[in-house]
N, CA, C and O of each residue as an XYZ file, in Angstrom:
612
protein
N       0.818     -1.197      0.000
C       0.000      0.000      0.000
C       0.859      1.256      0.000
O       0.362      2.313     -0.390
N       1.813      1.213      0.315
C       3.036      2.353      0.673
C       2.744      3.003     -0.835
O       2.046      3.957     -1.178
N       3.486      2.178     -1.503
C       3.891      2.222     -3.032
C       2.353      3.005     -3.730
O       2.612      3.466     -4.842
N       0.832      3.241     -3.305
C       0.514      3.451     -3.977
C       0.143      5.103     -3.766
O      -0.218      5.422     -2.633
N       0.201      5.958     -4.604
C       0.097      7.381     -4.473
C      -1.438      7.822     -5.118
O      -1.962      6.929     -5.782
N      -2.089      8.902     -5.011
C      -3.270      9.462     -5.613
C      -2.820     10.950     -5.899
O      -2.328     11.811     -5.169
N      -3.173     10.932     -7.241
C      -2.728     12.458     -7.774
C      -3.697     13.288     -8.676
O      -4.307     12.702     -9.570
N      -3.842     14.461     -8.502
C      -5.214     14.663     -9.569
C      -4.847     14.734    -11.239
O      -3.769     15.092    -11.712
N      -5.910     14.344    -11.900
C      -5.566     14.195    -13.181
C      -5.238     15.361    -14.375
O      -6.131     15.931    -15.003
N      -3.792     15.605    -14.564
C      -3.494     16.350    -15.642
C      -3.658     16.164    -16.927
O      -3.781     15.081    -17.500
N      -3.661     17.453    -17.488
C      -2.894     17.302    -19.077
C      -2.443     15.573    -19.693
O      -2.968     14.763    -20.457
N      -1.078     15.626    -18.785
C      -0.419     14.249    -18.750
C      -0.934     12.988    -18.542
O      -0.810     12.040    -19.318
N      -1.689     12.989    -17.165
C      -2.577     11.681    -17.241
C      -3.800     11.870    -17.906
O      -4.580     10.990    -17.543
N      -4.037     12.228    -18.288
C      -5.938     12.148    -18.655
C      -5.654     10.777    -19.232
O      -6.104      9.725    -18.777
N      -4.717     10.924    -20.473
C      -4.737      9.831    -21.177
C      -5.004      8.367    -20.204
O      -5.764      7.446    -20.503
N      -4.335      8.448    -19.249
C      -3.983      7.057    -18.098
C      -5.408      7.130    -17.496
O      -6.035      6.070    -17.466
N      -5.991      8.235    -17.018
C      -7.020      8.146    -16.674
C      -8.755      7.723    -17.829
O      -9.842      7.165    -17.676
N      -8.186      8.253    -18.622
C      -9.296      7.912    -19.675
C      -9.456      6.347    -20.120
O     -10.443      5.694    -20.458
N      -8.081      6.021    -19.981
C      -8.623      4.563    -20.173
C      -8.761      3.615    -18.726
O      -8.755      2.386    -18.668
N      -8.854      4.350    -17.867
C      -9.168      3.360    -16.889
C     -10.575      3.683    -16.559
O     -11.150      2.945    -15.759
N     -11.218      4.720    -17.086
C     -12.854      5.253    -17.151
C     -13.501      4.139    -18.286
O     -14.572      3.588    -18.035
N     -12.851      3.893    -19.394
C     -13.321      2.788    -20.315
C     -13.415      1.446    -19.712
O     -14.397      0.727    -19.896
N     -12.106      1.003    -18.785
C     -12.416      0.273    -18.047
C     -13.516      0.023    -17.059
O     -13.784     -1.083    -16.589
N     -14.278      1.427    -16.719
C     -14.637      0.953    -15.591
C     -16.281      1.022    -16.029
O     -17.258      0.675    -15.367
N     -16.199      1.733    -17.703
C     -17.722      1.088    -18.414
C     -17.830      0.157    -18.723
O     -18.997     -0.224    -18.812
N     -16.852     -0.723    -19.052
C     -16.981     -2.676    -19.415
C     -17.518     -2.851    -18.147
O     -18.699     -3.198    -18.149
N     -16.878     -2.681    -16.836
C     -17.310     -3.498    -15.693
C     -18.631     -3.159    -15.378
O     -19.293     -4.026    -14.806
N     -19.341     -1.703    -15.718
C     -20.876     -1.633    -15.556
C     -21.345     -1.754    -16.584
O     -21.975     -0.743    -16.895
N     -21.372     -2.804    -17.590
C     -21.997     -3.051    -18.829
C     -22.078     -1.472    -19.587
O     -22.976     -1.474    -20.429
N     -21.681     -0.734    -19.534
C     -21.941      0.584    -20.251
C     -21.107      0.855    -21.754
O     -19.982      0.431    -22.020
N     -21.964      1.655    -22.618
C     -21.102      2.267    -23.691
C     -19.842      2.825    -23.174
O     -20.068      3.692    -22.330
N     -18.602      2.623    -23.393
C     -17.635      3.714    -23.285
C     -17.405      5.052    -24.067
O     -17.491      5.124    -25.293
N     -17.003      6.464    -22.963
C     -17.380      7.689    -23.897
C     -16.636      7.357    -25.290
O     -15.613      6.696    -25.467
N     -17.593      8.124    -26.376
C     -16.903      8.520    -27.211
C     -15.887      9.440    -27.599
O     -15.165      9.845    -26.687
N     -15.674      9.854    -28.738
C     -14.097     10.852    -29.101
C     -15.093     12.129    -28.579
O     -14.591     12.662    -27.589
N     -16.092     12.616    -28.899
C     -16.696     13.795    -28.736
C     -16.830     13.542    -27.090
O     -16.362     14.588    -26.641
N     -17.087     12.995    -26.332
C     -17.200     13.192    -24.988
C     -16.215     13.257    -24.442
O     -15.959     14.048    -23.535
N     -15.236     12.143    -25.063
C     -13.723     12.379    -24.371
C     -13.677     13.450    -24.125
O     -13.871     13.820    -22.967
N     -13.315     14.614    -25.458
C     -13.114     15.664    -25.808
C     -13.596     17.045    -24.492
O     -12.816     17.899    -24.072
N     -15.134     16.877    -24.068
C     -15.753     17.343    -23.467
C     -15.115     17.084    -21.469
O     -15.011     17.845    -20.508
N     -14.889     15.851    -21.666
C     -14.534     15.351    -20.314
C     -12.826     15.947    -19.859
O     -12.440     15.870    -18.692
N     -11.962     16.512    -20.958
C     -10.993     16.510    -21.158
C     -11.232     18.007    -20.361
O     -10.788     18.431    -19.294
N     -12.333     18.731    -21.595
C     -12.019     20.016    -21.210
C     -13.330     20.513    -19.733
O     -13.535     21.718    -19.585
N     -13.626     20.115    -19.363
C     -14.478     19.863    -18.139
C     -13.660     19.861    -16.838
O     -13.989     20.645    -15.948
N     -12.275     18.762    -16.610
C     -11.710     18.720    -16.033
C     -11.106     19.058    -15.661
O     -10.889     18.996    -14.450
N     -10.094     19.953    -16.948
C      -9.006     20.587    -16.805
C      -9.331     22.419    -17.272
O      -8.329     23.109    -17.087
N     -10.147     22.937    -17.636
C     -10.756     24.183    -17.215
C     -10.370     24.623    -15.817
O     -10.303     24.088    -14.710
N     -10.105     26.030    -16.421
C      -9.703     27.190    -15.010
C     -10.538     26.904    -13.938
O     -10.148     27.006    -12.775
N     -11.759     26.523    -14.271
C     -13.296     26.241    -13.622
C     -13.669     25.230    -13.740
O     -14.734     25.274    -14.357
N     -13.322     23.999    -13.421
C     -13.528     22.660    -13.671
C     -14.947     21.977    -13.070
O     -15.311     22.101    -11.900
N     -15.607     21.297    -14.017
C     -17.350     21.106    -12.905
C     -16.976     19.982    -12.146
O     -17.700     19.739    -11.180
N     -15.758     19.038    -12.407
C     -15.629     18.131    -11.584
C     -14.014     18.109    -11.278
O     -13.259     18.922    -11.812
N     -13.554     17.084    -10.353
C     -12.299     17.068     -9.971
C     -11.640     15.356    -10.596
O     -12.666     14.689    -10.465
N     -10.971     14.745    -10.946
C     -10.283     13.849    -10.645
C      -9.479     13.234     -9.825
O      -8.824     14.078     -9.214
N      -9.256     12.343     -9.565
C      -7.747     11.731     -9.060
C      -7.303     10.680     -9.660
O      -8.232     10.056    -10.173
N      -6.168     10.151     -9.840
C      -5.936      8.429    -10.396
C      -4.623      8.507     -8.781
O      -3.967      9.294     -8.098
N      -5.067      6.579     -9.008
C      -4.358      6.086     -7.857
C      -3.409      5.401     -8.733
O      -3.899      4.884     -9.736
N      -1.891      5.273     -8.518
C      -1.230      4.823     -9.239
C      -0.377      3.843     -8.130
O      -0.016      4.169     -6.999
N      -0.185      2.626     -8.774
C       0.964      1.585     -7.816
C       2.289      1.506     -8.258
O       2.328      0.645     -9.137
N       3.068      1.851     -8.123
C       4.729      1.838     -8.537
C       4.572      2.519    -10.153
O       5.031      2.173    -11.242
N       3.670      3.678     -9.703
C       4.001      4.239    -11.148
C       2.626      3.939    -11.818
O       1.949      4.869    -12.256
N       2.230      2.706    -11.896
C       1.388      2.382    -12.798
C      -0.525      2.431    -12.291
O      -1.227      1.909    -11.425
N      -0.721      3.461    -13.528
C      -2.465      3.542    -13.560
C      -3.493      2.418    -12.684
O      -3.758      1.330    -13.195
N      -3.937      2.737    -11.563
C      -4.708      1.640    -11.096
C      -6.206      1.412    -10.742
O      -6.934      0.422    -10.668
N      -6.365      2.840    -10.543
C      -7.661      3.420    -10.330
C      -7.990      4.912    -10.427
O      -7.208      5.641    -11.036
N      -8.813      5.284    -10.010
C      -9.676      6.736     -9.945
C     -10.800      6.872     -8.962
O     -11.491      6.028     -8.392
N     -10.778      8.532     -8.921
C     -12.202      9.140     -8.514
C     -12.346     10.006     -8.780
O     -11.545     10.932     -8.909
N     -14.101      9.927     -9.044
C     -14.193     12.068     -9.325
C     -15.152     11.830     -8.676
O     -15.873     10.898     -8.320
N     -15.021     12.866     -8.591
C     -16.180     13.903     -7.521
C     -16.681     15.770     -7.909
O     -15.732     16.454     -8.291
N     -17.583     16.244     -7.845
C     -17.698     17.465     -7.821
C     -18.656     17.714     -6.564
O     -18.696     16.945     -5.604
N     -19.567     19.096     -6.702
C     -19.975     19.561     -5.455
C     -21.137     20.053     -6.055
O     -21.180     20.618     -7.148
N     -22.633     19.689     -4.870
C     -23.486     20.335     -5.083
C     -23.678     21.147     -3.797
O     -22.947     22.068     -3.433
N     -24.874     20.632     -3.090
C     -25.061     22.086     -2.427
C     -26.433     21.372     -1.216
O     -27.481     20.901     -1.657
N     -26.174     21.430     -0.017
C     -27.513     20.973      0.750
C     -27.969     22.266      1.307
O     -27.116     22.996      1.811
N     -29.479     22.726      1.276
C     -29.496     23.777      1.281
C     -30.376     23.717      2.954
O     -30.277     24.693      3.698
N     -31.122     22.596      3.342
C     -31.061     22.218      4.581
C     -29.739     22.670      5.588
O     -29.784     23.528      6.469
N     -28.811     22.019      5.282
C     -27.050     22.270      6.164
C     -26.545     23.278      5.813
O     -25.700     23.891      6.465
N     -27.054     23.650      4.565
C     -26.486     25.116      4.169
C     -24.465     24.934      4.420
O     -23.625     25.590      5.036
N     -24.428     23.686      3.550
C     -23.103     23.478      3.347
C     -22.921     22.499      1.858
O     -23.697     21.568      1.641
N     -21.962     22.804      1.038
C     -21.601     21.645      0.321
C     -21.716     20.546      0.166
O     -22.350     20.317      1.196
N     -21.594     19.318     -0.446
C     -22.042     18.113     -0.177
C     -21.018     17.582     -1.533
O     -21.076     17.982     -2.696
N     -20.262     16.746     -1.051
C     -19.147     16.202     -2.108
C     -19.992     14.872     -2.825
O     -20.238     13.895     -2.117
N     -20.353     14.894     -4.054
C     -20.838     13.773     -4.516
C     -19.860     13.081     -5.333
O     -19.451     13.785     -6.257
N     -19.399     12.008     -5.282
C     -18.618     11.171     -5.191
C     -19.349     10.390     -6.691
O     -20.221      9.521     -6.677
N     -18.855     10.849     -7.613
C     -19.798     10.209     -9.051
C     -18.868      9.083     -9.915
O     -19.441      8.816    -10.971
N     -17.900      8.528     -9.792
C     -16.955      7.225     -9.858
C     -15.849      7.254     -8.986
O     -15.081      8.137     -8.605
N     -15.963      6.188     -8.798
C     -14.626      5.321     -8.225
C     -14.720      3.900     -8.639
O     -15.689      3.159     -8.807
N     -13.109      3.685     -8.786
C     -13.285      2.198     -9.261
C     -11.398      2.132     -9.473
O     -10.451      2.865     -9.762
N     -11.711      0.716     -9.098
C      -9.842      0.122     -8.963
C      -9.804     -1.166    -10.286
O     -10.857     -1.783    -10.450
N      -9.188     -1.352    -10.744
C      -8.781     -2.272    -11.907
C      -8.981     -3.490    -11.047
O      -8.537     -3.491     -9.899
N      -9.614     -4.509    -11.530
C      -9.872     -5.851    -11.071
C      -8.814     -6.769    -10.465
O      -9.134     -7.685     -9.707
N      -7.560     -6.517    -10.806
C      -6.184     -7.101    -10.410
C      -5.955     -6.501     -9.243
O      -5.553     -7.276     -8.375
N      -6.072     -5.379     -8.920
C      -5.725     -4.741     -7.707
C      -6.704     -4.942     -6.369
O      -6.264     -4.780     -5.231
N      -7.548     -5.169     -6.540
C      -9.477     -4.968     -5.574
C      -8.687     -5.838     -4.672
O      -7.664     -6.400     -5.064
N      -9.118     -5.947     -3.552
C      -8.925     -6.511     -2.593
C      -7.580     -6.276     -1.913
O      -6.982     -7.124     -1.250
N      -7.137     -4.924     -2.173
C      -5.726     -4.690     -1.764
C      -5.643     -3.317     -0.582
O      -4.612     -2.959     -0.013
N      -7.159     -2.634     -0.395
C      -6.970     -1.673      0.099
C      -7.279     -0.532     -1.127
O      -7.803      0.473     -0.646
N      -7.102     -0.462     -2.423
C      -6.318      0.477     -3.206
C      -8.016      1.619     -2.619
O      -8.012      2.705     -2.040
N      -9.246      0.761     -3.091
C     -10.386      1.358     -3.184
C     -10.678      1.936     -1.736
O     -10.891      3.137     -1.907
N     -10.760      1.700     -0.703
C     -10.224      2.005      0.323
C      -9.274      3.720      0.702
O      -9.396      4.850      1.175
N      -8.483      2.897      0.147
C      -7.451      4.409      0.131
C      -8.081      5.802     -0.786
O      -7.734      6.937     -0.462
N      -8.960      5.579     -1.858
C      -9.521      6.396     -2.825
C     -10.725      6.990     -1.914
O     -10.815      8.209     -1.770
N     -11.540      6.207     -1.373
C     -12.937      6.700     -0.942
C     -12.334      7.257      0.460
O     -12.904      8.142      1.099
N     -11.035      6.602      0.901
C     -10.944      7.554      2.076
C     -10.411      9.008      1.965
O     -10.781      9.954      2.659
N      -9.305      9.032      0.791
C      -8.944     10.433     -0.240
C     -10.320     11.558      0.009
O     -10.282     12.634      0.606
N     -11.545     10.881     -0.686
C     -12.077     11.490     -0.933
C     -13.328     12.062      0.240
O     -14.137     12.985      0.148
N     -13.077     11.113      1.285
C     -13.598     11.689      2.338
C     -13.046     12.531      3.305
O     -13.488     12.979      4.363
N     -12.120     12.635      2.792
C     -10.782     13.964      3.617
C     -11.162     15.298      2.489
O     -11.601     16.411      2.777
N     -10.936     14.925      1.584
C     -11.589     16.427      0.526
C     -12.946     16.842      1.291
O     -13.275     18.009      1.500
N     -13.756     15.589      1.713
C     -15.088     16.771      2.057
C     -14.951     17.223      3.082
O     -15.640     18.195      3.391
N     -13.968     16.658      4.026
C     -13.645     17.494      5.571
C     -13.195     18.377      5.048
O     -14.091     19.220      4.987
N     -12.158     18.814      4.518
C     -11.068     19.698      4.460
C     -12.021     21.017      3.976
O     -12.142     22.121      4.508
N     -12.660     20.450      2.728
C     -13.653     21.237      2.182
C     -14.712     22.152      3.111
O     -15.328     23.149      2.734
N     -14.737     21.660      4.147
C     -16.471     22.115      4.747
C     -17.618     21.293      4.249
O     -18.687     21.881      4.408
N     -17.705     20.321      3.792
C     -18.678     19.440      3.453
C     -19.565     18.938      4.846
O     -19.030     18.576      5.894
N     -21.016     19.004      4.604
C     -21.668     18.439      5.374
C     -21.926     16.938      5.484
O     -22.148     16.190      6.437
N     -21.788     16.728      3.836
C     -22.277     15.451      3.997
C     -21.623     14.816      2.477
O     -21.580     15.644      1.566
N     -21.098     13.349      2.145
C     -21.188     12.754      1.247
C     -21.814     11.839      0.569
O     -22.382     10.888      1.106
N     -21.757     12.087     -0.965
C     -23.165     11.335     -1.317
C     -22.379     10.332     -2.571
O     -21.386     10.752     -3.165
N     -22.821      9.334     -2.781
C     -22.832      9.002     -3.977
C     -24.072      7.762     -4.219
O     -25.048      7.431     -3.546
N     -23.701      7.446     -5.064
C     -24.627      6.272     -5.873
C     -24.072      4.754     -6.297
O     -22.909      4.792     -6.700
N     -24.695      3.383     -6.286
C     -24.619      2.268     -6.460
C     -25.599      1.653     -7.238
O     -26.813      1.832     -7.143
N     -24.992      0.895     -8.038
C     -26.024     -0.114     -9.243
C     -26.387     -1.057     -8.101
O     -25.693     -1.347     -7.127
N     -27.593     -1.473     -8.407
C     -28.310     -2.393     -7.620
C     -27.866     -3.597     -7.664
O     -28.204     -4.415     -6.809
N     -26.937     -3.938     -8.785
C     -26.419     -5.499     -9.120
C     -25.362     -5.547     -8.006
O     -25.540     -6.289     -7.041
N     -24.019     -4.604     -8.135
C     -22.834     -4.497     -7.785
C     -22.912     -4.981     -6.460
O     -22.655     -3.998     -5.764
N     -23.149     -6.068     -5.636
C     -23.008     -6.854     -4.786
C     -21.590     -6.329     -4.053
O     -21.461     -6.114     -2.848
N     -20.599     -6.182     -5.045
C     -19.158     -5.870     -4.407
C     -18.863     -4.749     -3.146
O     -18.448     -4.757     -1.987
N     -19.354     -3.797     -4.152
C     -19.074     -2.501     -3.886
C     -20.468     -2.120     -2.776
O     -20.346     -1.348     -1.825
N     -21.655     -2.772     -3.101
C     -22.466     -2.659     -1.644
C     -21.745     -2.988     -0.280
O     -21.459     -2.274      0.681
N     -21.531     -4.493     -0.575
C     -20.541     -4.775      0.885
C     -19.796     -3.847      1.102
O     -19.738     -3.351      2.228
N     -19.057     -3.400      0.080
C     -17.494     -2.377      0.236
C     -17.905     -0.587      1.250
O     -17.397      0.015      2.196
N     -18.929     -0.404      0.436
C     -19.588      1.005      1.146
C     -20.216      0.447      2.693
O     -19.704      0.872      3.729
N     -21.067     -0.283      2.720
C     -21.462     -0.723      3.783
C     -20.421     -0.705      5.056
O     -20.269      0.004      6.050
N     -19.791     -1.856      4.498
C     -18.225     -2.176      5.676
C     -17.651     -0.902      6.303
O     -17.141     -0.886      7.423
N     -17.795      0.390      5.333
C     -17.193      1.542      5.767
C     -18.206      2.028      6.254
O     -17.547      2.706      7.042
N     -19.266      2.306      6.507
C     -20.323      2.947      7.110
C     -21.222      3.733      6.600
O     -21.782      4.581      7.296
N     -21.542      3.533      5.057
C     -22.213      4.289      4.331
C     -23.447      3.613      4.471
O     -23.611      2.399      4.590
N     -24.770      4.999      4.433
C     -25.637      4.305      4.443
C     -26.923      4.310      3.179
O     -27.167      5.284      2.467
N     -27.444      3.344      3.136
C     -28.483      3.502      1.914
C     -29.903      4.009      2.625
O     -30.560      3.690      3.616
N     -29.999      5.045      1.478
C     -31.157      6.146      1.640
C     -31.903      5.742      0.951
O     -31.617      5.087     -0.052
N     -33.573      6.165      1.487
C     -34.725      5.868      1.202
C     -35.138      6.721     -0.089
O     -36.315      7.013     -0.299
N     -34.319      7.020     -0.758
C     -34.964      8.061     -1.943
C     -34.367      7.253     -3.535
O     -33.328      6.697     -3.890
N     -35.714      7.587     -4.172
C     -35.433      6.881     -5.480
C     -34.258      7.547     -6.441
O     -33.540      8.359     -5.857
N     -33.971      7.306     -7.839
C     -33.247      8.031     -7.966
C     -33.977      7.859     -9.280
O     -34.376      6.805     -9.776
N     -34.112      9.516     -9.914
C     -34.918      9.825    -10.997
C     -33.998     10.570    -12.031
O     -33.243     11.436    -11.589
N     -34.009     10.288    -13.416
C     -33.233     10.959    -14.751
C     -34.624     11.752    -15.549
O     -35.829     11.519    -15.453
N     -33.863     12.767    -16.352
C     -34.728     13.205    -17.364
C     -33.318     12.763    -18.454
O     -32.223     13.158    -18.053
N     -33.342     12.063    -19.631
C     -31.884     12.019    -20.620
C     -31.961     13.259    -21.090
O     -32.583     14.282    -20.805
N     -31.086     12.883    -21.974
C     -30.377     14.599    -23.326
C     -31.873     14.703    -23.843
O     -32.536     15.728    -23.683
N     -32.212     13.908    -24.287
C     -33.527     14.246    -25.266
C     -35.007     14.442    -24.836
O     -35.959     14.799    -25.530
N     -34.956     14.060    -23.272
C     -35.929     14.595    -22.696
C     -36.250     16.057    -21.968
O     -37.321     16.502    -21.555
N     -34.395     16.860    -21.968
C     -34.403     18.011    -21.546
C     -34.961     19.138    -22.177
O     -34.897     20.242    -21.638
């Protein structure tokens, strides 16, 4: 675990990071972005004004995982709220801590931040990653979770 570092994603890594985001749409059955979203995700990230943040976790150098996160807003706490919108460790690595070390990364950003509270989301299949949030003390909320797509906006 020593060996593994978390750094936010540059210029330089996107590339390292972009393909471990492709990776981590095979593992949720999903399309992986295309060149036009890349494109969008590229400049999203790395903007003066970025809507979200990155990190990649790297082990002796090498690409192993990620997280992003950006920020909305609880207007109840009348504080920030870090939503936590991927994480995910390469299948060779899982069971090593790496994911662990990422969600705990990212639960120090929402202290550090002033965050009231952290949020994210789970596929109902992912058996894994339920146990995994659970074990740490996350809890599942009683609220559905509703989309409008691109073409319904």
């Amino acid at each position: 675990m020593s060996e593994c570092s978390i750094e936010q994603v540059t210029s330089e890594s996107f590339s390292d990071f972009f393909k471990l985001l492709c990776e981590l749409a095979r593992y949720e059955h999903l399309t992986p972005p295309d060149v036009d979203a890349e494109s969008r995700l590229k400049h999203d990230l790395l903007d003066s004004h970025p809507r979200l943040e990155a990190y990649i976790a790297r082990y002796q150098g090498s690409p192993i995982g990620f997280a992003t996160f950006f920020f909305s807003y609880s207007t109840f706490l009348a504080k920030p709220t870090l939503f936590l919108e991927d994480i995910f460790v390469l299948e060779s690595y899982r069971g090593n801590g790496y994911g662990k070390k990422l969600f705990d990364f990212c639960r120090n950003e929402a202290k550090v931040r002033g965050c009231g509270r952290m949020d994210w989301m789970v596929l109902t299949w992912n058996e894994p990653s339920i146990q995994f949030y659970e074990k740490i003390g996350g809890s599942r909320l009683g609220w559905y979770t509703y989309r409008l797509s691109q073409d319904q906006l």
